[in-house]
N, CA, C and O atoms as a DFTB+ gen file, in Angstrom:
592 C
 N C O
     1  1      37.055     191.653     226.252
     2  2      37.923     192.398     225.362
     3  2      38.446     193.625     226.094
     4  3      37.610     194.074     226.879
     5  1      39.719     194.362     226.052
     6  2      40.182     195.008     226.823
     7  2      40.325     196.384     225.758
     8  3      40.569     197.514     226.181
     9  1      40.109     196.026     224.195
    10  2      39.856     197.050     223.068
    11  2      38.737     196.770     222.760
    12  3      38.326     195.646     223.048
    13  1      37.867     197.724     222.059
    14  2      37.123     198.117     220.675
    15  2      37.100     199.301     220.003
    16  3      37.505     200.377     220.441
    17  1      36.594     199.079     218.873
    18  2      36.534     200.192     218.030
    19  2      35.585     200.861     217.836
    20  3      34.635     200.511     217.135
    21  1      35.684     201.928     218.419
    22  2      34.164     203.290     217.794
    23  2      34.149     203.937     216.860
    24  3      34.723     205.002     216.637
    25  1      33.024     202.918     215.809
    26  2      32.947     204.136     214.983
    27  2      32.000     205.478     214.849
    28  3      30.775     205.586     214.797
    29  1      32.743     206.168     214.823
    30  2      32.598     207.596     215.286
    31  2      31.045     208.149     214.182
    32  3      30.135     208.850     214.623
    33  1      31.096     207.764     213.159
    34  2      29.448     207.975     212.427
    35  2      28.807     207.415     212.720
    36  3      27.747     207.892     213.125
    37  1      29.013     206.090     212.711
    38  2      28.002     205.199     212.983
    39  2      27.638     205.631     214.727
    40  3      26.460     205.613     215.083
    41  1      28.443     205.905     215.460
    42  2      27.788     206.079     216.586
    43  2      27.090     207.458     216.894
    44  3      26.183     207.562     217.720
    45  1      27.653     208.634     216.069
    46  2      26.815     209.929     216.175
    47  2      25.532     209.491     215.141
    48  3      24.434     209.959     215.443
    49  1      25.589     208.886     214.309
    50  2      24.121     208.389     213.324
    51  2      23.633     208.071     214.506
    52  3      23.352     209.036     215.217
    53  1      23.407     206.819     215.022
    54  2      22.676     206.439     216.306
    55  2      22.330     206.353     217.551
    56  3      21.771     205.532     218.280
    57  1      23.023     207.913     217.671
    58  2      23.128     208.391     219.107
    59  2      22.568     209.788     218.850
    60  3      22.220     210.442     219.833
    61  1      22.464     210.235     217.808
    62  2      22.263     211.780     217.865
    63  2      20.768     212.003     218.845
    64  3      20.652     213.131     219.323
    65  1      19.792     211.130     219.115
    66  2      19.095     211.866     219.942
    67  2      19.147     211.239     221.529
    68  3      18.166     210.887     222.183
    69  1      20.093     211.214     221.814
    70  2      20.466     211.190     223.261
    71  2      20.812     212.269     224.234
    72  3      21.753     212.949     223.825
    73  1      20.418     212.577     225.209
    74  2      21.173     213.477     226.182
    75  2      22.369     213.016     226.515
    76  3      22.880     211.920     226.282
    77  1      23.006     214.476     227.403
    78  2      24.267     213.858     227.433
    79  2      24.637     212.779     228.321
    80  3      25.501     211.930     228.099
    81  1      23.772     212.909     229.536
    82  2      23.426     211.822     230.666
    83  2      23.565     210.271     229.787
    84  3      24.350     209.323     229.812
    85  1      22.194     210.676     228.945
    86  2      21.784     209.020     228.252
    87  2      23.324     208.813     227.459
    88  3      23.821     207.697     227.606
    89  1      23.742     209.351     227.016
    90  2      25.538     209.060     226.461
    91  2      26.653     208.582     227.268
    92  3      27.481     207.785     226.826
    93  1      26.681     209.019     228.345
    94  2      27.461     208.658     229.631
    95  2      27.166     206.702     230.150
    96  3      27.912     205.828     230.593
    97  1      25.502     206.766     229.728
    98  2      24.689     205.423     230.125
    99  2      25.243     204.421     229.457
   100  3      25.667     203.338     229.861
   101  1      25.184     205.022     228.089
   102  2      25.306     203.835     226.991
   103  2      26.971     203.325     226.834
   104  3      27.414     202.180     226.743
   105  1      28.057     205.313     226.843
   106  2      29.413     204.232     226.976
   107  2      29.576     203.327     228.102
   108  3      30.256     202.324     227.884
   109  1      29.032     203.500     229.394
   110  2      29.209     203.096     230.312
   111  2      28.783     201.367     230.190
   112  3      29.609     200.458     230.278
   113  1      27.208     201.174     229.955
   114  2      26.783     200.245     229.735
   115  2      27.887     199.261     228.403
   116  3      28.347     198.151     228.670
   117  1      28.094     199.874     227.217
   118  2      28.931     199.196     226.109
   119  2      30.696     198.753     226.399
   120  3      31.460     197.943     225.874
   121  1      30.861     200.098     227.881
   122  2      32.080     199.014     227.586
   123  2      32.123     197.912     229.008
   124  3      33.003     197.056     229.095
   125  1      31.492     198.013     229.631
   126  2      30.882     196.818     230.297
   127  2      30.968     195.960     229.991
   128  3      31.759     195.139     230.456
   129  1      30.103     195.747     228.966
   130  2      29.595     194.231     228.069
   131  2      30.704     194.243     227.140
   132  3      30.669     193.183     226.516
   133  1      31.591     194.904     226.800
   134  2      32.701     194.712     225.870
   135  2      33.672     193.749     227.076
   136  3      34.098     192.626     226.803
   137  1      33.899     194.416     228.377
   138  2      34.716     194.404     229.088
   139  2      34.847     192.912     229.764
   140  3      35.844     192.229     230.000
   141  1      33.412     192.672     229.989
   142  2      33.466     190.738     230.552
   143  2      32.453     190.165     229.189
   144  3      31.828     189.113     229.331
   145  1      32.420     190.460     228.703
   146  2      31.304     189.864     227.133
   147  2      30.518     189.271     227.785
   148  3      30.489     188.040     227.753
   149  1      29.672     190.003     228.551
   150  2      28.811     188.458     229.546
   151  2      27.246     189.645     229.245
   152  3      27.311     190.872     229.177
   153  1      26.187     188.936     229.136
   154  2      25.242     189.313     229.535
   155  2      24.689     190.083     231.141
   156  3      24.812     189.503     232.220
   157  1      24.034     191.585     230.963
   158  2      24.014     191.702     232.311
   159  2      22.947     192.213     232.753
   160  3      22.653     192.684     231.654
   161  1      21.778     192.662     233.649
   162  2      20.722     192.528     233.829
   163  2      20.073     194.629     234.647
   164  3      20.704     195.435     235.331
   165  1      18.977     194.667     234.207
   166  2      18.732     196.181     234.426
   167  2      19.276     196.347     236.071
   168  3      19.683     197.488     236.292
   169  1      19.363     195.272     237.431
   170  2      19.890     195.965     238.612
   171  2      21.431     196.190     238.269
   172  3      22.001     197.088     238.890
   173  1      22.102     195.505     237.399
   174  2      23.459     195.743     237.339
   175  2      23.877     196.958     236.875
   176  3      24.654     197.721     237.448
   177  1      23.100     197.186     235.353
   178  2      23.337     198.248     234.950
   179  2      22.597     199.834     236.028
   180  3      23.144     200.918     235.827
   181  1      21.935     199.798     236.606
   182  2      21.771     200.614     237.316
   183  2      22.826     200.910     238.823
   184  3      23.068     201.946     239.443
   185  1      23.140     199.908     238.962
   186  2      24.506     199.947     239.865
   187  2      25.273     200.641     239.639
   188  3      25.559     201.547     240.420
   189  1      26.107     200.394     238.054
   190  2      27.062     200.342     237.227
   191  2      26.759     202.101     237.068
   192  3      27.555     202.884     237.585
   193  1      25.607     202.580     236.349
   194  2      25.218     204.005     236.276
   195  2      24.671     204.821     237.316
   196  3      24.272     205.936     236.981
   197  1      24.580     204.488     238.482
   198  2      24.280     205.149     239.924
   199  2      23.044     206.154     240.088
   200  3      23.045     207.014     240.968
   201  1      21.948     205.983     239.149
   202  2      21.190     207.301     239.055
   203  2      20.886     207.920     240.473
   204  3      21.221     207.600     241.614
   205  1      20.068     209.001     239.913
   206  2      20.102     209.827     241.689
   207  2      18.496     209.873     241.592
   208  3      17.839     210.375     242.504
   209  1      18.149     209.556     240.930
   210  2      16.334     209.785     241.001
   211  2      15.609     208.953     239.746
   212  3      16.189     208.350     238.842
   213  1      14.093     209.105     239.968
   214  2      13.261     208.051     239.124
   215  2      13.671     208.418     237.276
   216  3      13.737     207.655     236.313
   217  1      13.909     210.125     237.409
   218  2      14.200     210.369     236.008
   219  2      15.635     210.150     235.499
   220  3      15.851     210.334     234.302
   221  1      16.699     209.744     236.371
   222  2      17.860     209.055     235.618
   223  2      17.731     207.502     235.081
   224  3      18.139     206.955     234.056
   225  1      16.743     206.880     236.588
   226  2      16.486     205.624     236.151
   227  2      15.677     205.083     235.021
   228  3      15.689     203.991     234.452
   229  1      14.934     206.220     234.855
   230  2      13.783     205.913     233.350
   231  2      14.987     206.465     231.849
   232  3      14.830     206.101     230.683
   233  1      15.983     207.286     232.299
   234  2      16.812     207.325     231.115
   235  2      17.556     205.916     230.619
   236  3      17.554     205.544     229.445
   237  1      18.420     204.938     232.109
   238  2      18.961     204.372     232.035
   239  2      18.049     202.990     231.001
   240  3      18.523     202.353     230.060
   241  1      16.352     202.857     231.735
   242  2      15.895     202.033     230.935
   243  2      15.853     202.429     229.375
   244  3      15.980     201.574     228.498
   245  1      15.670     203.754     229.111
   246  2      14.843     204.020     227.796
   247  2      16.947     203.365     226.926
   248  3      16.990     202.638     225.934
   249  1      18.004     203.778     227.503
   250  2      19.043     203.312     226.985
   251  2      19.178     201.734     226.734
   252  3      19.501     201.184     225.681
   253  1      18.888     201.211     227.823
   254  2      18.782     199.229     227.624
   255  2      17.838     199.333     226.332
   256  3      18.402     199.065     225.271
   257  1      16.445     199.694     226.268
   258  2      15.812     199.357     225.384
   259  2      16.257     199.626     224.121
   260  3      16.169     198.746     223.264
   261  1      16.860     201.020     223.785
   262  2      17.163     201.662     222.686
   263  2      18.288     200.608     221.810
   264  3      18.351     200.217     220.645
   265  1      18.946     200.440     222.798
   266  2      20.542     200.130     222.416
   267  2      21.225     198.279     222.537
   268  3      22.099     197.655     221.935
   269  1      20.115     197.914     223.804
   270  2      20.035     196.739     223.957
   271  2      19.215     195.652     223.574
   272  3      18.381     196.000     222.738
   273  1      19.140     194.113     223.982
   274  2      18.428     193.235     223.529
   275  2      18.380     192.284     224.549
   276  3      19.264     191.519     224.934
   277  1      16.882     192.475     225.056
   278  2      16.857     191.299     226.632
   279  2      16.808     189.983     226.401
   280  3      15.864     189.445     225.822
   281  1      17.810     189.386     226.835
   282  2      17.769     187.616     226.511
   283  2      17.181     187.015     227.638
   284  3      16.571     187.572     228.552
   285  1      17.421     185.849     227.483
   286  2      17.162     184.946     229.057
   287  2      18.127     185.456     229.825
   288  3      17.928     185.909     230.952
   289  1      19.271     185.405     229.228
   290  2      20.674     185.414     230.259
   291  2      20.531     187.046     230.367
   292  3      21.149     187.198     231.420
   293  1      20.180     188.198     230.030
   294  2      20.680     189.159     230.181
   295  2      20.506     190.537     228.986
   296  3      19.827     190.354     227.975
   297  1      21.071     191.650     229.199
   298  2      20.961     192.517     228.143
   299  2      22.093     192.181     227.090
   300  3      23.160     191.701     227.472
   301  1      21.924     192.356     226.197
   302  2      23.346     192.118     224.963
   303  2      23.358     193.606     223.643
   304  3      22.625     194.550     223.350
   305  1      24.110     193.273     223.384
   306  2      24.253     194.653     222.141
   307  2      24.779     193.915     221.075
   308  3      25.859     193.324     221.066
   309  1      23.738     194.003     219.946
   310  2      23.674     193.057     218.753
   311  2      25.160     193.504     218.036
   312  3      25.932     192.637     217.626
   313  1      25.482     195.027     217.930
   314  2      26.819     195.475     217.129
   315  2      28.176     194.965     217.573
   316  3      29.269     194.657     217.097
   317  1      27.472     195.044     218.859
   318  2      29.205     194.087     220.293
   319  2      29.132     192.809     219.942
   320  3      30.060     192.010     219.811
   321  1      27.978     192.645     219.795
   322  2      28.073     190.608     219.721
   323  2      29.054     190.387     218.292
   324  3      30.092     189.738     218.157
   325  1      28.442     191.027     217.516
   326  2      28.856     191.367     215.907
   327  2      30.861     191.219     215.863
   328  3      31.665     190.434     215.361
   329  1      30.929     192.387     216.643
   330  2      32.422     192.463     216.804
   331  2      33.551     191.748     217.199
   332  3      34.699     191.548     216.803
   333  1      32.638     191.354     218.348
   334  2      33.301     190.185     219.533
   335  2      33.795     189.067     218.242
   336  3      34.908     188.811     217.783
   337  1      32.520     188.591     217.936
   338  2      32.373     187.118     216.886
   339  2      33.401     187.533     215.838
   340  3      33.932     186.532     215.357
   341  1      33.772     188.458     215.421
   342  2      34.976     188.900     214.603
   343  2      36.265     189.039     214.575
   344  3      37.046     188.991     213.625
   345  1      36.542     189.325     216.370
   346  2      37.859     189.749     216.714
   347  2      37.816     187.897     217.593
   348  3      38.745     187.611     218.348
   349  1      36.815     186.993     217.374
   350  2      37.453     185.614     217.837
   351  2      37.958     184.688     216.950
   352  3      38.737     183.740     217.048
   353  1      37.070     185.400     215.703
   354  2      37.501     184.531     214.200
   355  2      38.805     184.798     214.069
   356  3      39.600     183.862     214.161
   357  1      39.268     186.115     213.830
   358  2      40.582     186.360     213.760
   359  2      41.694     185.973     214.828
   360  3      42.901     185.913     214.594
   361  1      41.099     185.732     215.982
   362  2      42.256     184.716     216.988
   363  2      42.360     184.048     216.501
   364  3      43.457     183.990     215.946
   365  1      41.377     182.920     216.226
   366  2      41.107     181.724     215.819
   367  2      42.205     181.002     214.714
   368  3      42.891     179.992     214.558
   369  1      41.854     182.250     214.097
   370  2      42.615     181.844     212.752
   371  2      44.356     182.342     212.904
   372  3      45.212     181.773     212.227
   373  1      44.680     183.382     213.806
   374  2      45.951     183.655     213.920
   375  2      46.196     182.372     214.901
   376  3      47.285     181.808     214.798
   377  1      45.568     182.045     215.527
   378  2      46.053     180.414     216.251
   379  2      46.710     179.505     215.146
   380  3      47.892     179.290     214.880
   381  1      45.636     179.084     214.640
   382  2      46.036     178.474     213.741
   383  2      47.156     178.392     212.452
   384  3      47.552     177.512     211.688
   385  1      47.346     179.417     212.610
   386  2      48.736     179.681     211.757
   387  2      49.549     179.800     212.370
   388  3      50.602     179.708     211.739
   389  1      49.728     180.071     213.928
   390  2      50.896     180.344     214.560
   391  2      51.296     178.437     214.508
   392  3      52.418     178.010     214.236
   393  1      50.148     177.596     214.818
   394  2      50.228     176.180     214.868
   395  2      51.097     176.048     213.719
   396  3      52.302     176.259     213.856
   397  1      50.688     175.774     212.786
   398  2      51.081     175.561     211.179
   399  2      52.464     176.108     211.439
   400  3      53.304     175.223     211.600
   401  1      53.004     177.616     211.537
   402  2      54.266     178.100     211.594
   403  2      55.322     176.973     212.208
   404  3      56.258     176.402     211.649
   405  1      54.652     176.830     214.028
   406  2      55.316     176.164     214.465
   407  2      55.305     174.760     214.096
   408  3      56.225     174.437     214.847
   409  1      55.036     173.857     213.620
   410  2      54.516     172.486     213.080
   411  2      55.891     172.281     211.813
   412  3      56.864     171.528     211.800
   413  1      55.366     173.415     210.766
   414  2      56.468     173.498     209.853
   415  2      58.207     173.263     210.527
   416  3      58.980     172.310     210.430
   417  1      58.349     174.796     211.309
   418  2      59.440     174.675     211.922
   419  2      60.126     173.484     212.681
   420  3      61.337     173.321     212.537
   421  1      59.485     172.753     213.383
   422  2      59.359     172.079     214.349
   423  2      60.151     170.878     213.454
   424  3      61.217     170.322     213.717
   425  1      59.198     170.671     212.246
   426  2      59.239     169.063     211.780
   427  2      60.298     168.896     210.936
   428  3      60.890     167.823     210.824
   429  1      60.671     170.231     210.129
   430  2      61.947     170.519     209.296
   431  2      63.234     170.209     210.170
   432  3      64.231     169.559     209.857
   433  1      62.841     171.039     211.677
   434  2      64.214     170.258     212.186
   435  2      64.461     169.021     212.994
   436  3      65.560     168.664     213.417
   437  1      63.069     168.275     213.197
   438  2      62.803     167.217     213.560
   439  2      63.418     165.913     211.998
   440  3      63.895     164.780     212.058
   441  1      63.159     166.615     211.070
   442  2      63.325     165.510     209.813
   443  2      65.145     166.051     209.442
   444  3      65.962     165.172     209.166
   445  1      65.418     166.995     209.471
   446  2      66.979     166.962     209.446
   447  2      67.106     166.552     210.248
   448  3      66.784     165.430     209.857
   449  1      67.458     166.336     211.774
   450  2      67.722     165.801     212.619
   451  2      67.862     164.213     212.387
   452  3      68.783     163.582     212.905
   453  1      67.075     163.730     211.733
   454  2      66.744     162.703     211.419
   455  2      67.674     162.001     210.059
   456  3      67.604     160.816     209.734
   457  1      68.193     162.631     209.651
   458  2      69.142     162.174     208.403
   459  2      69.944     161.317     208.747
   460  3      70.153     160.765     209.827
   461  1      70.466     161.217     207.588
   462  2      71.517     159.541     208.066
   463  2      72.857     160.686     207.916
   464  3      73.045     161.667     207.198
   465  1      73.532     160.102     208.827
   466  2      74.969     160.828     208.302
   467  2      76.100     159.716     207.709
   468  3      76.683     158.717     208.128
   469  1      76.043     160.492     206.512
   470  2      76.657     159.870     205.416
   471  2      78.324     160.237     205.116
   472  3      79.029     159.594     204.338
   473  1      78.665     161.136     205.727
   474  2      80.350     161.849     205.985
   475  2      81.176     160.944     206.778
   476  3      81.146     160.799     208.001
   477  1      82.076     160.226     205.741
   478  2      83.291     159.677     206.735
   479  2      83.733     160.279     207.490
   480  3      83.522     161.461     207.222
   481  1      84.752     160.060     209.130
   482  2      85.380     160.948     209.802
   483  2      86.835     161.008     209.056
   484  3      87.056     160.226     208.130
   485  1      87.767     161.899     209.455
   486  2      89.010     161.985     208.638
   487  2      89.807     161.283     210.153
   488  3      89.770     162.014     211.143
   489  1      90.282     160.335     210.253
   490  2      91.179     159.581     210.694
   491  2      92.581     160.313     210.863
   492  3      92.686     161.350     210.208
   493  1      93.642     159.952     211.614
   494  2      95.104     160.099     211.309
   495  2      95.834     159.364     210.448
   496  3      97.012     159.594     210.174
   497  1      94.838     158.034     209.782
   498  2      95.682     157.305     208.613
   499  2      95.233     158.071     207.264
   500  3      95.997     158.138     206.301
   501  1      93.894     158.667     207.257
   502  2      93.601     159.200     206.050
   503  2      93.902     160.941     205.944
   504  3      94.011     161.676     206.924
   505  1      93.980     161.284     204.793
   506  2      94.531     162.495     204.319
   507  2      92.954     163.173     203.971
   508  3      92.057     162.585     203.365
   509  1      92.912     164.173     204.373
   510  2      91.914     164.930     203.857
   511  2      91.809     165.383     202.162
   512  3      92.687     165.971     201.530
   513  1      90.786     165.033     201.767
   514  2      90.996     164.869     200.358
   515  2      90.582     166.296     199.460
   516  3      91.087     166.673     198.402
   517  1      89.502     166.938     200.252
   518  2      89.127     168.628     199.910
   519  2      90.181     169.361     200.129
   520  3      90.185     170.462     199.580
   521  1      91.206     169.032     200.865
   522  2      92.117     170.073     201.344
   523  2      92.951     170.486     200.320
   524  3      93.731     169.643     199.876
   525  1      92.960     172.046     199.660
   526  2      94.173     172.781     198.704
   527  2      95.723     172.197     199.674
   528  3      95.621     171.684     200.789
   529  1      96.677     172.353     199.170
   530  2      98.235     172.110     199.573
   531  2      98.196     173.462     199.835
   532  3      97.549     174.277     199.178
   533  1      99.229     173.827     201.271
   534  2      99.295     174.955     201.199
   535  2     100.995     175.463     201.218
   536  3     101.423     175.495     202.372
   537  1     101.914     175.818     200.276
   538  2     103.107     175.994     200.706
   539  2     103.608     176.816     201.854
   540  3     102.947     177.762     202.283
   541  1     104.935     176.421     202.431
   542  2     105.240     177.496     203.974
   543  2     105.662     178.812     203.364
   544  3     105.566     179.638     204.272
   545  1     106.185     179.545     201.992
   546  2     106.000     180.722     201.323
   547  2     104.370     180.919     201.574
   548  3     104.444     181.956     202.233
   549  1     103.516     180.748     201.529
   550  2     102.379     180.982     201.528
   551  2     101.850     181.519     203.315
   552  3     101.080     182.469     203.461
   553  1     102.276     180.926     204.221
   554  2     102.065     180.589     205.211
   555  2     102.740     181.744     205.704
   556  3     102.127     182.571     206.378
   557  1     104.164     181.899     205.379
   558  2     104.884     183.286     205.551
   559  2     104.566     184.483     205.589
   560  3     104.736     185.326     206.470
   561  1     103.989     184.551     204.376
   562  2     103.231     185.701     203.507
   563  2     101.911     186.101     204.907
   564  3     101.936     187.262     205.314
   565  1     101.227     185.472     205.323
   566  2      99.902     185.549     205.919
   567  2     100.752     185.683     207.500
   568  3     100.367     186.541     208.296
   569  1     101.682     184.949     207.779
   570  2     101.916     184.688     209.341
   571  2     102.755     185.943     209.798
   572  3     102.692     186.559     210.862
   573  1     103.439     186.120     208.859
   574  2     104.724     186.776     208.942
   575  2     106.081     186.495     210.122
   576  3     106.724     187.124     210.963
   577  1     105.973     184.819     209.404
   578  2     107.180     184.619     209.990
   579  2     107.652     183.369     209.770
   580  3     106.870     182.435     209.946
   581  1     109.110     183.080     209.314
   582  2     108.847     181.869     208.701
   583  2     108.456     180.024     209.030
   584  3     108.842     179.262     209.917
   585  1     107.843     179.900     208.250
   586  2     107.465     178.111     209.118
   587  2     107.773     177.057     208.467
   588  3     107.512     176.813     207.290
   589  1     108.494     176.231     209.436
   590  2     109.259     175.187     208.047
   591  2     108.428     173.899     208.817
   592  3     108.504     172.758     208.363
C-alpha cells in the first residue's frame, strides 16, 4: 500500500507510553509492513531502525513485542492486517463494478449493433415520403436570392 490512515487517538491511546526513539521505531517499522504487506523478521527491522547500542536494540525489541505479532513467516501488525483486508475488499468490489459497468456498456452496443435494419434506402425512383414541400418563396426568404 503506498497510503494509510492514522488514526490520530487511537494511536496517541496506544502509544502514549513510548519514548520518542520507541515512536520513530514503530512509524518506521508500520510503514514498512504497510509498504510491501509482507511479513518481516527482528534482523530486518533492526537494519531498517539502525540502533547504535544494546539499549536502542532492547527498545526496538520491546516495540516488535508491544505492537507486533511473531508468525512463522515473520512480524505482522494485527490493526495493518485489519486495514489492508479492507482497502482489498473495496478493490475487489470496485473491480467488480467497473466489470459490470463495462459488460453493460459493452453489450448494449454489441446488441444494437446487432439489430436488423429495417429502413428502406430512398432510391432516385422513390420520393421521400417524410419530406415537408418546400416552396422557392421560402427558399428566398432563408437564401436570399432567388431560386427557381
Amino acid at each position: 500500500m503506498l497510503f494509510y490512515t492514522r488514526h490520530l487517538g487511537d494511536y496517541a491511546r496506544d502509544t502514549g507510553h513510548l519514548t520518542t526513539y520507541e515512536h520513530g521505531v514503530y512509524t518506521l517499522l508500520l510503514d514498512r509492513f504497510y509498504a510491501t504487506e509482507k511479513p518481516f523478521g527482528e534482523r530486518e527491522a533492526m537494519q531498517l531502525c539502525r540502533p547504535r547500542n544494546g539499549r536502542e536494540r532492547d527498545q526496538i525489541r520491546r516495540v516488535l513485542n508491544d505492537f507486533f505479532i511473531l508468525t512463522a513467516s515473520g512480524y505482522v501488525n494485527a490493526r495493518a492486517m485489519k486495514e489492508m483486508e479492507k482497502v482489498q475488499e473495496k478493490q475487489a468490489k470496485a473491480k467488480q463494478s467497473a466489470q459490470q459497468r463495462w459488460m453493460r456498456t459493452h453489450s448494449e452496443r454489441n446488441a444494437n449493433g446487432m439489430l436488423t435494419n429495417n429502413h428502406n434506402p430512398i432510391t432516385n425512383i422513390q420520393k421521400p415520403k417524410n419530406i415537408a414541400k418546400v416552396s422557392a418563396a421560402a427558399v428566398f426568404s432563408v437564401v436570399g436570392r432567388r431560386v427557381e
